[in-house]
C-alpha positions, -999 to 999 in steps of 0.1 A, spaced: 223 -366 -90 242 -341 -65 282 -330 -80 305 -352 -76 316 -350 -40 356 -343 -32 367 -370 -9 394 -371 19 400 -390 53 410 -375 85 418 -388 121 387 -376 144 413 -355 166 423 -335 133 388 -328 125 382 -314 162 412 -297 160 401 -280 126 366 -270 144 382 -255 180 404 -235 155 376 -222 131 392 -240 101 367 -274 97 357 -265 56 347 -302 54 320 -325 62 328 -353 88 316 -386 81 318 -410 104 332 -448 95 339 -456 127 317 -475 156 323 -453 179 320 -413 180 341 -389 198 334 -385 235 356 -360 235 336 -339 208 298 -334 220 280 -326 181 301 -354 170 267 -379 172 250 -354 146 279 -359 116 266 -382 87 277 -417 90 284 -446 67 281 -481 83 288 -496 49 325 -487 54 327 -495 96 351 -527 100 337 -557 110 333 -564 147 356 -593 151 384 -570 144 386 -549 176 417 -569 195 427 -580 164 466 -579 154 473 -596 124 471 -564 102 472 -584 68 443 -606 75 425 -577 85 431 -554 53 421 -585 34 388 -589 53 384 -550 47 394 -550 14 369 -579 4 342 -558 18 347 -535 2 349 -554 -33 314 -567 -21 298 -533 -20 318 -527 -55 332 -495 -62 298 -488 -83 278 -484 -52 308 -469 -26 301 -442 -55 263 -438 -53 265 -441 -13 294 -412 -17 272 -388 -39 242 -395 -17 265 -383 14 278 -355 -5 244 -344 -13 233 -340 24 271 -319 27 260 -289 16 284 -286 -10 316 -297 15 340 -321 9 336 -353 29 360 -367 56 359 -402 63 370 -402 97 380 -431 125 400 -429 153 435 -439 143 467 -408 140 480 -426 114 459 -444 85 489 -467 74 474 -499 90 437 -486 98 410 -493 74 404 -456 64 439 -460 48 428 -488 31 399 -472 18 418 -450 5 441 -472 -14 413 -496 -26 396 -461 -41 422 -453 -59 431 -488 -72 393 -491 -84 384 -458 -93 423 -436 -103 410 -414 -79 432 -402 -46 416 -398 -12 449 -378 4 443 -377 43 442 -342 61 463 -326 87 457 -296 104 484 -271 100 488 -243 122 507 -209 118 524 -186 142 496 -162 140 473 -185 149 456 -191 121 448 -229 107 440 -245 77 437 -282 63 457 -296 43 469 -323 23 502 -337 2 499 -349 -31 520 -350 -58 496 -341 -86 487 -303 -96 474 -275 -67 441 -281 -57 417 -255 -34 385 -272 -22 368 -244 0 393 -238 25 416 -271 20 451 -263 6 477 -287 -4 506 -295 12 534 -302 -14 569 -310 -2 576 -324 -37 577 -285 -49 610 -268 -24 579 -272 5 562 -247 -10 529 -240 12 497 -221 -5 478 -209 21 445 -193 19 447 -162 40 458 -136 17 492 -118 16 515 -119 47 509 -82 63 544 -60 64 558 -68 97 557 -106 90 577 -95 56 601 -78 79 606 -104 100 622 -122 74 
């Protein structure tokens, strides 16, 4: 069996974002119905139907009936085999960390978000979701906030406000007229 795969979620536009600024260091996978229009290659990014949301839910409003539906979903496949489909994904990565991706900014009430928190309830393991962050320079990198120790995965840095907002960024010293600048 492949290493164990490192496993995020990301809003599509944050993944695009990431690729038009030469800073996508992950593997998209797509848990969404729909791909990106608005990102040509996106139809070529690995894909796991196991984790799209039922049908009946586009339109739907009632938030907590959906999360339940989700949730018992994903209880069916049982964390045992969300683990073998996430090694076989990670297998085809080429060593990337995966991305589940969908289409909503903010996870909170979409079911990538409650991937995420069924994951970690089943398995103690965090699925933080990425943002892109951009410097002045121009220069981008993912990242993540979490409040457990500093982790580098090939190009993704953490995020962690709970530290003074310290920022670790993986582009090497600051060159001297940034330093004067300050």
């Amino acid at each position: 069996m492949s290493e164990r795969p490192t496993l995020f979620t990301a809003s599509w536009t944050t993944l695009y974002r990431a690729d038009r600024a030469g800073a996508l260091t992950v593997q998209p996978v797509r848990i969404s119905h729909g791909k990106p229009r608005f990102w040509p290659y996106s139809a070529d990014f690995l894909a796991a139907p196991e984790l799209f949301i039922p049908r009946w839910m586009f339109g739907s409003d009632d938030r907590e009936k959906n999360e339940r539906a989700y949730r018992h979903q994903l209880h069916e496949l049982g964390a045992s085999q969300l683990a073998t489909l996430f090694y076989g994904i990670g297998g085809r990565a080429d060593g990337n960390a995966l991305a589940f991706a969908c289409f909503e900014a903010d996870r909170a009430g979409c079911h990538r978000g409650w991937l995420a928190r069924w994951w970690e309830q089943e398995r103690g393991e965090r699925m933080p979701d990425l943002a892109l962050l951009t410097g002045v320079d121009g220069k981008a990198a993912l990242v993540y906030n979490a409040d457990d120790e500093p982790r580098h995965e090939r190009g993704i840095v953490q995020l962690d406000v709970s530290r003074e907002n310290h920022i670790t960024l993986p582009f090497g010293a600051p060159d001297e007229a940034a330093e004067a600048r300050r």
